[in-house]
Biotite code that builds the C-alpha atoms (Angstrom):
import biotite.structure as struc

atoms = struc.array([
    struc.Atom([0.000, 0.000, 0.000], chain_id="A", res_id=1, res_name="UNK", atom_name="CA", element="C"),
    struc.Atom([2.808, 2.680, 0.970], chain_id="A", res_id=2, res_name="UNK", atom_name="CA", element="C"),
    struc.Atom([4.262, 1.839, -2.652], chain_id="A", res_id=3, res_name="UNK", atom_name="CA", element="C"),
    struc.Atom([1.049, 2.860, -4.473], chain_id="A", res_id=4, res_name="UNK", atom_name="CA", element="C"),
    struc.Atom([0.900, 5.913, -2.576], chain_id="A", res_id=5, res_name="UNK", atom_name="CA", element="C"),
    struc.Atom([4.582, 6.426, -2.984], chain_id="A", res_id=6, res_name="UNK", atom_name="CA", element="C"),
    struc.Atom([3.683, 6.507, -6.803], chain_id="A", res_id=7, res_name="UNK", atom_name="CA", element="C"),
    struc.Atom([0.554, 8.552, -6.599], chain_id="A", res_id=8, res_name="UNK", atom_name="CA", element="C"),
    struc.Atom([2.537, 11.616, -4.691], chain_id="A", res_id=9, res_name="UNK", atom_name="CA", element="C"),
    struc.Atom([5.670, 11.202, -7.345], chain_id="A", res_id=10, res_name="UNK", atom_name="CA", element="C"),
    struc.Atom([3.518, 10.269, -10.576], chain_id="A", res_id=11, res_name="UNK", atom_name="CA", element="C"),
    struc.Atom([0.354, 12.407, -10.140], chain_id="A", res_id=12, res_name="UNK", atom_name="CA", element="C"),
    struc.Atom([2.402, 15.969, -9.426], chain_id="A", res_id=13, res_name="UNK", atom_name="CA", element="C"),
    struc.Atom([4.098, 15.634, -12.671], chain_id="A", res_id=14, res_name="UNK", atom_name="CA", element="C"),
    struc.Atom([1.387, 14.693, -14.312], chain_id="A", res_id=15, res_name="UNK", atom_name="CA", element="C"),
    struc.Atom([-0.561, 17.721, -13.094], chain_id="A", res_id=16, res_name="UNK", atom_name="CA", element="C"),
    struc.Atom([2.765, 20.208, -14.224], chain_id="A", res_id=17, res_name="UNK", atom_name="CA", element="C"),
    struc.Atom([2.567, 18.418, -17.519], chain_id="A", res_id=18, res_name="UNK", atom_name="CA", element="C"),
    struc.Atom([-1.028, 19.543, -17.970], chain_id="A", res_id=19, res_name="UNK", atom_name="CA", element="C"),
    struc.Atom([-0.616, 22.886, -16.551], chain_id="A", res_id=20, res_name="UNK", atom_name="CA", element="C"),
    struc.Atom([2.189, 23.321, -19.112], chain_id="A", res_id=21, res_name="UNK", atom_name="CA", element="C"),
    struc.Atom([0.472, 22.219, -22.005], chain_id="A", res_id=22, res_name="UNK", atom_name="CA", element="C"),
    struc.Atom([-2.843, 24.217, -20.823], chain_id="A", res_id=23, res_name="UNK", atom_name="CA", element="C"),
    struc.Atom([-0.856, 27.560, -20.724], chain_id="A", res_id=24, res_name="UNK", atom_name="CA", element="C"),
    struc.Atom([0.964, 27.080, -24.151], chain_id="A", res_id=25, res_name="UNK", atom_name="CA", element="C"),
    struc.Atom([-2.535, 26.167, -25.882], chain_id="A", res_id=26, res_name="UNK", atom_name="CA", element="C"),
    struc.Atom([-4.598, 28.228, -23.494], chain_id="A", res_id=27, res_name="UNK", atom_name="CA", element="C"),
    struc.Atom([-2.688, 30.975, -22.647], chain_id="A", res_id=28, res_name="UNK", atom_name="CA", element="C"),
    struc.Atom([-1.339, 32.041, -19.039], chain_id="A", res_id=29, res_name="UNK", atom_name="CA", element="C"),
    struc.Atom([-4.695, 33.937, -17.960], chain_id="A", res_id=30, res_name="UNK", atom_name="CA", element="C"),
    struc.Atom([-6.986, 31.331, -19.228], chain_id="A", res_id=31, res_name="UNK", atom_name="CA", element="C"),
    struc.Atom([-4.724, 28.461, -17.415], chain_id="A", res_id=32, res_name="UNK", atom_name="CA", element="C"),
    struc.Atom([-4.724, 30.318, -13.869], chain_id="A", res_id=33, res_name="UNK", atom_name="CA", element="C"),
    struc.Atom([-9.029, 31.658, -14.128], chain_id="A", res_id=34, res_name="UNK", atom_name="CA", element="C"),
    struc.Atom([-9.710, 27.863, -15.119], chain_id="A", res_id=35, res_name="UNK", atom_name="CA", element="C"),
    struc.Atom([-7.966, 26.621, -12.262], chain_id="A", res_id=36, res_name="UNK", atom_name="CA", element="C"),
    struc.Atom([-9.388, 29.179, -9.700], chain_id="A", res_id=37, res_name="UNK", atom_name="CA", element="C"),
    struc.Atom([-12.894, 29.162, -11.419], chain_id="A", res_id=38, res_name="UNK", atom_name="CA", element="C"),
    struc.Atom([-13.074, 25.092, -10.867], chain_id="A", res_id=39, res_name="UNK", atom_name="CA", element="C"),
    struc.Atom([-11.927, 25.772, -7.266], chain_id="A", res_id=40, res_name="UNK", atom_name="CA", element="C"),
    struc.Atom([-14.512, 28.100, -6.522], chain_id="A", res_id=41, res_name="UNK", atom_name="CA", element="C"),
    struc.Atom([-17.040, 25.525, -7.984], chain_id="A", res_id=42, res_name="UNK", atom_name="CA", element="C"),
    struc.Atom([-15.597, 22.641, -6.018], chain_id="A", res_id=43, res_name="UNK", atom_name="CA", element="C"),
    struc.Atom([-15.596, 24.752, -2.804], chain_id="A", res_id=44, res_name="UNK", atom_name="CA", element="C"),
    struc.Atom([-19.547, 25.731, -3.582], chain_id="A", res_id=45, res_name="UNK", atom_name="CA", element="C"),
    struc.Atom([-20.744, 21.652, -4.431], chain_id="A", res_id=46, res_name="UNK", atom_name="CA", element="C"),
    struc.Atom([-18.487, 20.693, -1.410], chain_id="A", res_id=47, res_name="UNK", atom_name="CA", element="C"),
    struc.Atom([-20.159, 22.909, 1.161], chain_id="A", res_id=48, res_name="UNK", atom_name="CA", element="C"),
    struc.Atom([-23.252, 22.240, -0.694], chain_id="A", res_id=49, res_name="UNK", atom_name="CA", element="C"),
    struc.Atom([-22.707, 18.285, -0.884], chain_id="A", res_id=50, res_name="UNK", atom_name="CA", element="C"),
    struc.Atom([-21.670, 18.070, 3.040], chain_id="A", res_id=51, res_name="UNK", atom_name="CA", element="C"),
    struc.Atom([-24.670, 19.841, 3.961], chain_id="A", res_id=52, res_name="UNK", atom_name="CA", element="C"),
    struc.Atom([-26.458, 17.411, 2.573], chain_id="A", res_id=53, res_name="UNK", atom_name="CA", element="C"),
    struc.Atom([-24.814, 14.319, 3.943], chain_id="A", res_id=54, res_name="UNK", atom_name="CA", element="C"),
    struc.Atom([-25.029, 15.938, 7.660], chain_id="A", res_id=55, res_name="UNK", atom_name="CA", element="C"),
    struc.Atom([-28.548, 16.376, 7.462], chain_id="A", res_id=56, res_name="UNK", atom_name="CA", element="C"),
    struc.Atom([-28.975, 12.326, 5.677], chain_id="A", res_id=57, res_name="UNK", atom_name="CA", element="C"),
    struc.Atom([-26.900, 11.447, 8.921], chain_id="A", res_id=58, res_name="UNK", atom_name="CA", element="C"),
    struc.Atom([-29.336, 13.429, 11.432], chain_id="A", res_id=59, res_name="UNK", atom_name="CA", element="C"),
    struc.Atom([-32.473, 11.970, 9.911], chain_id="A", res_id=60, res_name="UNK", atom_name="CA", element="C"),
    struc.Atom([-30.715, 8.549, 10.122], chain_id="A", res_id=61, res_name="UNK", atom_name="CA", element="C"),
    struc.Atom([-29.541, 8.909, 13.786], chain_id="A", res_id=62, res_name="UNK", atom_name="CA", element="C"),
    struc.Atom([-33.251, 10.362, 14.433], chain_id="A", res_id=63, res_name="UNK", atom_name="CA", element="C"),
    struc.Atom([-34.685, 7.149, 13.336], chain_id="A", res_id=64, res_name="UNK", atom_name="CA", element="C"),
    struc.Atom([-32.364, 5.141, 14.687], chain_id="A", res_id=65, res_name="UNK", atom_name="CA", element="C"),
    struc.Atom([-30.549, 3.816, 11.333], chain_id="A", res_id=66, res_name="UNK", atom_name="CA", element="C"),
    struc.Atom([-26.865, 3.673, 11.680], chain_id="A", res_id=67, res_name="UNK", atom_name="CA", element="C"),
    struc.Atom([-25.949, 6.087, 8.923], chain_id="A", res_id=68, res_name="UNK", atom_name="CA", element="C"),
    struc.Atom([-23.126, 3.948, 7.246], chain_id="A", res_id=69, res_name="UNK", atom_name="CA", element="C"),
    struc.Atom([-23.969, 4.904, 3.903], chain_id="A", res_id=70, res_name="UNK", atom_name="CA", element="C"),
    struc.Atom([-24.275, 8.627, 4.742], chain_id="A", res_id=71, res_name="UNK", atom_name="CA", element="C"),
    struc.Atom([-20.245, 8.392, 6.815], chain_id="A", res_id=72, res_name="UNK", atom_name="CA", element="C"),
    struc.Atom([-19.237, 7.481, 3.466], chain_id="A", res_id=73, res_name="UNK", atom_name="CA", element="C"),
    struc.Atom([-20.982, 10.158, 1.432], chain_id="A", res_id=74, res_name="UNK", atom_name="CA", element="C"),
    struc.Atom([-19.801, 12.197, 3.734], chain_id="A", res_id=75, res_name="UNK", atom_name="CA", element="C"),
    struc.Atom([-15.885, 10.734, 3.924], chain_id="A", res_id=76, res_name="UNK", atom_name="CA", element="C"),
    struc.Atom([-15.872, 11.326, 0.022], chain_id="A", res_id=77, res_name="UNK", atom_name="CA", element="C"),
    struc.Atom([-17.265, 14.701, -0.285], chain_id="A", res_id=78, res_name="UNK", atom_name="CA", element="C"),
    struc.Atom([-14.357, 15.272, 2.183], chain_id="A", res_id=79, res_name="UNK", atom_name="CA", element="C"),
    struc.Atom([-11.857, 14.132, 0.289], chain_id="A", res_id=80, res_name="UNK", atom_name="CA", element="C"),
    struc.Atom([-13.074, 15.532, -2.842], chain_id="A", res_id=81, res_name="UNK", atom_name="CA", element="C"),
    struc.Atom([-12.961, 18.875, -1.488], chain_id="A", res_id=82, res_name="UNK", atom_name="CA", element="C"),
    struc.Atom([-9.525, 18.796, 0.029], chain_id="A", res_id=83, res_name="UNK", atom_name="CA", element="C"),
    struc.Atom([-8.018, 17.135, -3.731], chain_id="A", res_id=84, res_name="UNK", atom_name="CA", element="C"),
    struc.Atom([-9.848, 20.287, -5.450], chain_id="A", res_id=85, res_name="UNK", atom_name="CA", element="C"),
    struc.Atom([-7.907, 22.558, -2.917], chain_id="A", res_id=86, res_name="UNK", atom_name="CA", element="C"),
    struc.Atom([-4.686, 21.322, -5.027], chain_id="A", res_id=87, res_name="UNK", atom_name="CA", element="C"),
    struc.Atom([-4.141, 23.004, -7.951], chain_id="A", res_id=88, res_name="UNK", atom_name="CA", element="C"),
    struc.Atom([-4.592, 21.105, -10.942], chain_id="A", res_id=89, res_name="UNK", atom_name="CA", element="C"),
    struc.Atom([-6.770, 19.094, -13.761], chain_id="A", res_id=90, res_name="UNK", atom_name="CA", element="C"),
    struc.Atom([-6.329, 15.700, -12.495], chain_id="A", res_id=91, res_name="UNK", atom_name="CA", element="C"),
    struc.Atom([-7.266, 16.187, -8.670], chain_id="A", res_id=92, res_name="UNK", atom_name="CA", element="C"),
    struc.Atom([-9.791, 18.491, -10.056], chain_id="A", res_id=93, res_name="UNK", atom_name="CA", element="C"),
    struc.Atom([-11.548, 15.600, -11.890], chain_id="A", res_id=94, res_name="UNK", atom_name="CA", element="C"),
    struc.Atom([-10.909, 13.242, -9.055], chain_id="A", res_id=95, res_name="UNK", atom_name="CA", element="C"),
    struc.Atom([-12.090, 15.952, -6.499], chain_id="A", res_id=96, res_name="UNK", atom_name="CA", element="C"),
    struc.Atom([-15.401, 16.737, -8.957], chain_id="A", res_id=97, res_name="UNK", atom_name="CA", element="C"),
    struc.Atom([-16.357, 12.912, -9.322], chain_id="A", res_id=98, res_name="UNK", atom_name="CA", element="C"),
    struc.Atom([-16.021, 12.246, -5.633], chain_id="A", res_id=99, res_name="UNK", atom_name="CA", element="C"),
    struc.Atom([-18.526, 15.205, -4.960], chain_id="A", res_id=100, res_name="UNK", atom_name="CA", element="C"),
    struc.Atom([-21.165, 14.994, -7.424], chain_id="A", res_id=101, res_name="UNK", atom_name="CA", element="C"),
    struc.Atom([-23.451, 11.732, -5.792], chain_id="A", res_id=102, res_name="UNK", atom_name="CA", element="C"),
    struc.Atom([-24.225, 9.861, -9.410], chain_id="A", res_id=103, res_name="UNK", atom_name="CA", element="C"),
    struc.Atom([-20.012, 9.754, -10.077], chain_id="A", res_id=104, res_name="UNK", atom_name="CA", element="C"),
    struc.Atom([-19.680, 8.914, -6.333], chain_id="A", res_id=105, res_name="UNK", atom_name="CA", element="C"),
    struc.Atom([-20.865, 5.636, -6.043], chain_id="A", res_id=106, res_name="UNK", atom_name="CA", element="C"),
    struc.Atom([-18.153, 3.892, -7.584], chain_id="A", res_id=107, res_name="UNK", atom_name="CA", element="C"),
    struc.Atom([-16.044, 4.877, -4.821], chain_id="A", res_id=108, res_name="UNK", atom_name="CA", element="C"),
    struc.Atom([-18.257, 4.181, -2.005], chain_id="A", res_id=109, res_name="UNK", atom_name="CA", element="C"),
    struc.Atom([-18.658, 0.413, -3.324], chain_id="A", res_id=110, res_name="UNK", atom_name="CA", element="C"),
    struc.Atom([-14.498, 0.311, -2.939], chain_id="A", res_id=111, res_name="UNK", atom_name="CA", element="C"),
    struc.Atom([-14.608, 1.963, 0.378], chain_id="A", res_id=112, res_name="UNK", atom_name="CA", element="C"),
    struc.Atom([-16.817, -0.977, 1.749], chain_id="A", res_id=113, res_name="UNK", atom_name="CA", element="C"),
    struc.Atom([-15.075, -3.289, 0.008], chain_id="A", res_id=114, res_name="UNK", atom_name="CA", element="C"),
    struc.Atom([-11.722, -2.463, 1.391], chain_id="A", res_id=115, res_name="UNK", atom_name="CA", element="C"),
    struc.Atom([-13.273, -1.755, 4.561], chain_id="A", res_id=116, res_name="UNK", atom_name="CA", element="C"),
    struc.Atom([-14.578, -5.261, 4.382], chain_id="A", res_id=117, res_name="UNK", atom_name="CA", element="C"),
    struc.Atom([-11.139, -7.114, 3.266], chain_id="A", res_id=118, res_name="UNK", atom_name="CA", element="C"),
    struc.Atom([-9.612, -5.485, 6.220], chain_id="A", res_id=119, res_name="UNK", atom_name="CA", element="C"),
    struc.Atom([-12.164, -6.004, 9.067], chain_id="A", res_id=120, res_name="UNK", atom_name="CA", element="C"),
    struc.Atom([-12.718, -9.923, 7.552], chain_id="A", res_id=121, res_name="UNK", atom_name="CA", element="C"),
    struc.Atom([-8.406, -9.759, 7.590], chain_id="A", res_id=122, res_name="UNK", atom_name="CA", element="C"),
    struc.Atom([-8.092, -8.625, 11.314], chain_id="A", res_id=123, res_name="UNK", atom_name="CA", element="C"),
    struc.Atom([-6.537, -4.902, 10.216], chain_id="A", res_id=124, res_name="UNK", atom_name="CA", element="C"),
    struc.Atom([-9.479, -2.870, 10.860], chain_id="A", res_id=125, res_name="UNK", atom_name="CA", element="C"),
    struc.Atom([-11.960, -2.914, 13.928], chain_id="A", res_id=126, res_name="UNK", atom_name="CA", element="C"),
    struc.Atom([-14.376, -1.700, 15.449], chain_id="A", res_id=127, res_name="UNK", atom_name="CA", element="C"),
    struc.Atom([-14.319, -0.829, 19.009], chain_id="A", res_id=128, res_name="UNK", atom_name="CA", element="C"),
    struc.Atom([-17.251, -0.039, 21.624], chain_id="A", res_id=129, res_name="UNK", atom_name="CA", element="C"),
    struc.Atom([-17.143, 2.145, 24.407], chain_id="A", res_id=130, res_name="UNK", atom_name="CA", element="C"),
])
């Protein structure tokens, strides 16, 4: 696991120059830097908007007496998505903008559980009452 993200923190930041590079020389400098504000100020907006949303699904749930599993990890992923569109940058900006809109979202909830799964059926993860 510590490989893969030893990859994704070498691999991804080049990647991202690379694209910001080739935006400016085909976009121009301006264009390059309002894009990359512009889709900040959007994530920022459907982040606050997103978690809003997820809170209140997890109050209604906790009201009713549901445990609110599925809302933790709507919520864990609009997190997520909103701190990867803080980084400047296409690529976190698409990861950042699929983890916060709910249709694009699912995929990534389904391999949360999953791993969550593997590791509580492996002994790695566990859950703990007080």
């Amino acid at each position: 696991m510590f490989r893969i993200l030893l990859l994704f923190i070498i691999i991804v930041p080049a990647l991202e120059i690379a694209l910001l590079l080739l935006s400016g020389r085909t976009l121009g400098l301006l264009p390059t830097v309002l894009l990359i504000i512009s889709t900040g100020v959007l994530g920022a907006w459907l982040a606050r908007r997103e978690g809003a949303e997820a809170i209140q699904k997890v109050n209604r749930q906790m009201q009713t007496g549901q445990m609110p599993g599925d809302a933790i990890l709507d919520g864990l992923c609009i997190l997520i998505g909103g701190v990867v569109l803080l980084t400047p940058g296409f690529i976190t900006d698409a990861v950042g903008f699929l983890l916060l809109i709910p249709a694009t979202r699912k995929p990534f909830k389904r391999w949360m559980l999953t791993f969550i799964e593997r590791k509580m059926k492996n002994g790695q993860f566990m859950f703990i009452r007080r």
